[in-house]
C-alpha positions in Angstrom: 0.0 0.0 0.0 2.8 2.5 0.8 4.5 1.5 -2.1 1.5 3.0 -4.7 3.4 6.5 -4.8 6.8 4.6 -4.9 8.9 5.4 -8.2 10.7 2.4 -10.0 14.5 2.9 -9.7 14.8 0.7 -12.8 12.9 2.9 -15.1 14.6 6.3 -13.8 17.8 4.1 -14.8 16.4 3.1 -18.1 15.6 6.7 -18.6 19.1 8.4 -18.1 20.4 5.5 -20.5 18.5 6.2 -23.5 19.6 9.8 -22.6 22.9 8.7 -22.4 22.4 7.2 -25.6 20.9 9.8 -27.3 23.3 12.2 -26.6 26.2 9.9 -28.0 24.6 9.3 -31.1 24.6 13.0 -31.4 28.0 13.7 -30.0 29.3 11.0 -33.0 27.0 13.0 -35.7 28.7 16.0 -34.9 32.2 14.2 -35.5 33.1 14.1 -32.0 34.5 10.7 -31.2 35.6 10.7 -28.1 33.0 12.4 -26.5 30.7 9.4 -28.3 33.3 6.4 -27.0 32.9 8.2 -23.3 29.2 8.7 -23.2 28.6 5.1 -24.2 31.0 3.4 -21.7 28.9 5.5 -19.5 25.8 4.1 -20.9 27.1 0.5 -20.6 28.0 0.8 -17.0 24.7 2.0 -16.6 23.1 -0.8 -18.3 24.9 -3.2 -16.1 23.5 -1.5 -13.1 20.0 -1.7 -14.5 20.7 -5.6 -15.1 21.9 -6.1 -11.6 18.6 -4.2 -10.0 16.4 -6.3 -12.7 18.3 -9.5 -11.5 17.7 -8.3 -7.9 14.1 -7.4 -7.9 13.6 -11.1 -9.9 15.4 -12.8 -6.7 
């Protein structure tokens, strides 16, 4: 019951990934490489983190 109002951490994650993503894509269409390689090694670390709360919450 006092969960109703709670958020889901997952999908805040899930969120800031497709950001993440987004932003890369962009960062590569504007011919900036490394800014690109860094923003998706963040966005893998952060898919890793959403697998680990996925695998969590299924446990």
């Amino acid at each position: 019951m006092f969960g109703l109002f709670k958020k889901d951490p997952v999908k805040r994650l899930q969120k800031d990934h497709e950001a993440l993503l987004t932003k890369a894509f962009q960062a590569q269409r504007n011919g900036d490489i490394r800014l690109y390689s860094a923003l998706t090694a963040e966005a893998e670390e952060l898919r890793l983190k959403i697998e680990a709360q996925k695998s969590n919450a299924s446990a």
